[in-house]
PAZAPA-4460 file (N, C-alpha, C; in steps of 0.05 Angstrom, whole numbers, plus 32768, in hexadecimal, padded with zeros to 4 digits):
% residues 80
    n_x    n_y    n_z   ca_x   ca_y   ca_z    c_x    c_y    c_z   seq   type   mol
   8011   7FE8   8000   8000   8000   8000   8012   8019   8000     1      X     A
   8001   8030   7FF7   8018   8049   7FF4   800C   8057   8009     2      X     A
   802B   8062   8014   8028   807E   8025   8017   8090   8016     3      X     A
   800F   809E   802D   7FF8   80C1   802B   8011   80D2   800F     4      X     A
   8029   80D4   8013   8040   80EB   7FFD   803F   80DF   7FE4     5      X     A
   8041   80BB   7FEB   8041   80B0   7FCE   802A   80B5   7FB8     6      X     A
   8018   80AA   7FC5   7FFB   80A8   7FBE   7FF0   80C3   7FAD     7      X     A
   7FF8   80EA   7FC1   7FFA   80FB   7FB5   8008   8100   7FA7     8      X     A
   8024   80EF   7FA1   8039   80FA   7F87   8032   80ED   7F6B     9      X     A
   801A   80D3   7F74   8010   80CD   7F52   7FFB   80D2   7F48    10      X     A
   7FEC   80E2   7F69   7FD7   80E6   7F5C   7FD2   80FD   7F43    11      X     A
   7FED   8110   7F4B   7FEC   812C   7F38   7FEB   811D   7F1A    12      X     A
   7FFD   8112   7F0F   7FFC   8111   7EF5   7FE8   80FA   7EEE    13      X     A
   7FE1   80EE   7F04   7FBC   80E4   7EFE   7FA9   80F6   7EF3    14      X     A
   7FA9   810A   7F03   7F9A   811C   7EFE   7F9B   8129   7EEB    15      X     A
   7FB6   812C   7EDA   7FB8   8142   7EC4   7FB2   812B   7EB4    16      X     A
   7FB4   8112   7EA4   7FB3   8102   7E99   7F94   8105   7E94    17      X     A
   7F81   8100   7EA6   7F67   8101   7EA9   7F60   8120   7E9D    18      X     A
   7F66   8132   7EA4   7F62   8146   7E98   7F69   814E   7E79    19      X     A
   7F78   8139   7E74   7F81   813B   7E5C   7F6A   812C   7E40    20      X     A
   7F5C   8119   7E56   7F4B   8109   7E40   7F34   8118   7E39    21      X     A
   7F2C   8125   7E4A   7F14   8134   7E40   7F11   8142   7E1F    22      X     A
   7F25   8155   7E2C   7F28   8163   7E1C   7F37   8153   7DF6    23      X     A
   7F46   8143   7E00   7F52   812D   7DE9   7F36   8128   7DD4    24      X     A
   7F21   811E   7DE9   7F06   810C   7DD8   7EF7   8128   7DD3    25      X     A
   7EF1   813E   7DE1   7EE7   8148   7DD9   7EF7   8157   7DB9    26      X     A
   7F0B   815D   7DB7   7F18   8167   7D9F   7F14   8150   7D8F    27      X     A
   7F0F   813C   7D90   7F0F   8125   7D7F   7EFF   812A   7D6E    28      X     A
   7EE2   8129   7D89   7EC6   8126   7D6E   7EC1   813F   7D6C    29      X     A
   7ECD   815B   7D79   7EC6   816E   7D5E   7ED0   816D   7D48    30      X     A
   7EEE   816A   7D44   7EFD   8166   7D33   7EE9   8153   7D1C    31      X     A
   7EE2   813B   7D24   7ED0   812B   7D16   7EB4   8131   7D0C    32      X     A
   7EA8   8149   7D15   7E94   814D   7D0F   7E97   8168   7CFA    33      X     A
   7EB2   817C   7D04   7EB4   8186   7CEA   7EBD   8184   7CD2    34      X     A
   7ECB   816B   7CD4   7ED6   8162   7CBD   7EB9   8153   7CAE    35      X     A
   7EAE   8145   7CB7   7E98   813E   7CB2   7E84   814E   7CA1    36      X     A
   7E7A   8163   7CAE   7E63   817A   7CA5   7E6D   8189   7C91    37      X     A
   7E91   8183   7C91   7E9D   8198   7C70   7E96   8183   7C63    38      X     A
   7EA3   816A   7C5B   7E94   8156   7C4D   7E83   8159   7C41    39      X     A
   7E69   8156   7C59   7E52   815E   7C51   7E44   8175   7C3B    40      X     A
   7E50   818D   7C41   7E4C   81AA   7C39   7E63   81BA   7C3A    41      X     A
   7E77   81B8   7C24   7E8C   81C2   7C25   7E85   81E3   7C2A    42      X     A
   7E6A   81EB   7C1F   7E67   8207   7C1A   7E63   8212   7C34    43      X     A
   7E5A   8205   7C5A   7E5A   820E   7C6F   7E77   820B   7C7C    44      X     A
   7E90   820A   7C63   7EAB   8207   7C73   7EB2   8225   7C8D    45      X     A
   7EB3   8235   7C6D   7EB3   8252   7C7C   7EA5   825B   7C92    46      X     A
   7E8F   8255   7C96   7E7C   825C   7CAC   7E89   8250   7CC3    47      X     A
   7E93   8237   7CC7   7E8C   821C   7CDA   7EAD   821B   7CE3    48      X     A
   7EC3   8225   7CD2   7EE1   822A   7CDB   7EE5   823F   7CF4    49      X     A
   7ED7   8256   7CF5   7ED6   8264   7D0B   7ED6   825F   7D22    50      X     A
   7EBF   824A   7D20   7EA8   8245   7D3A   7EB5   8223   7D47    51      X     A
   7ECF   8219   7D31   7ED5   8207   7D3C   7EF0   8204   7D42    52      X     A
   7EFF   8223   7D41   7F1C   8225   7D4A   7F0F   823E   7D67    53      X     A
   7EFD   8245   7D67   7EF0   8250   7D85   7EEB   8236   7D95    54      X     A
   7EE7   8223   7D8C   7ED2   820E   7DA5   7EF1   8204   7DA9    55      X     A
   7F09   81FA   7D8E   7F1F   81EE   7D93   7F29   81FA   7DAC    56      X     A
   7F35   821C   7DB0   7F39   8228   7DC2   7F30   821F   7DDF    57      X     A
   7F1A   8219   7DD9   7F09   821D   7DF6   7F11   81FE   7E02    58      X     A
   7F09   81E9   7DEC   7F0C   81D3   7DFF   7F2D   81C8   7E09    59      X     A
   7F42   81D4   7DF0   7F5D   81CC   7DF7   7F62   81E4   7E0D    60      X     A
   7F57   81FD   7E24   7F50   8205   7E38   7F4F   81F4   7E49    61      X     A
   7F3C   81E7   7E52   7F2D   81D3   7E60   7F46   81C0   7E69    62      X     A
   7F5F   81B9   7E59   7F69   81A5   7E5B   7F8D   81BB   7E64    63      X     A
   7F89   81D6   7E5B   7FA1   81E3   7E6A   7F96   81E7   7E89    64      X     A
   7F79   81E6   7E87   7F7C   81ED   7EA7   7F83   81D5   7EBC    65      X     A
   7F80   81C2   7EB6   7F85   81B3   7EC1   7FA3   81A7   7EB9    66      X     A
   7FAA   81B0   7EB1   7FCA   81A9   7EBA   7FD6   81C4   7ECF    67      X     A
   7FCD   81DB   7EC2   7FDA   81F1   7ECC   7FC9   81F5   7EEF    68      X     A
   7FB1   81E3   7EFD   7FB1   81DB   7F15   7FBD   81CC   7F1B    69      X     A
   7FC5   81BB   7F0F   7FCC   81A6   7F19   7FEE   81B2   7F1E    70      X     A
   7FF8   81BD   7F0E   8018   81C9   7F0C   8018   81DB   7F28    71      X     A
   8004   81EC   7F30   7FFD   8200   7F48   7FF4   81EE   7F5C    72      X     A
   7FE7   81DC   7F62   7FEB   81C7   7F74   8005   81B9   7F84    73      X     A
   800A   81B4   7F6F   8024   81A1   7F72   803A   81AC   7F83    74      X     A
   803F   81C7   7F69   8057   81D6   7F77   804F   81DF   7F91    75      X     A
   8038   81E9   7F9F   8032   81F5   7FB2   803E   81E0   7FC8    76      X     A
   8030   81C3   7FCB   8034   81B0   7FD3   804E   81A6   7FDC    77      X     A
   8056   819A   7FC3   8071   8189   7FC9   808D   81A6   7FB8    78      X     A
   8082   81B7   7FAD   80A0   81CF   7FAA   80B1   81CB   7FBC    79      X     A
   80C3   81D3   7FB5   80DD   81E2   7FCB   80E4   81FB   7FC6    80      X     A
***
């Protein structure tokens, strides 16, 4: 069984790992759904490129914040 220090020294990059998938699957199937809908209608490319390097932004967000807590955790914690 692990000590209370161990246990917190793996849980950090547990946690960023996990934070990392979200955002992974979610860029997936937008990615897949706009590649998809150009397919579909090349003529809503222009419209639908805007609105899907804004959402890109937002969800690869989602996945800095959780490293960059997890980075401000850590160091707070175990720093020197």
């Amino acid at each position: 069984m692990l000590d209370p220090q161990a246990a917190a020294l793996l849980s950090g990059p547990f946690a960023v790992g996990l934070a990392a998938i979200g955002p992974g699957i979610g860029i997936g199937l937008m990615t897949a759904a706009y590649f998809n809908s150009v397919a579909r209608q090349p003529e809503v490319q222009g419209a639908l490129t805007a609105y899907y390097f804004i959402t890109l932004g937002v969800v690869e967000l989602l996945g800095l914040f959780g490293f960059v807590s997890f980075y401000l955790l850590f160091s707070k914690n175990f720093g020197h």
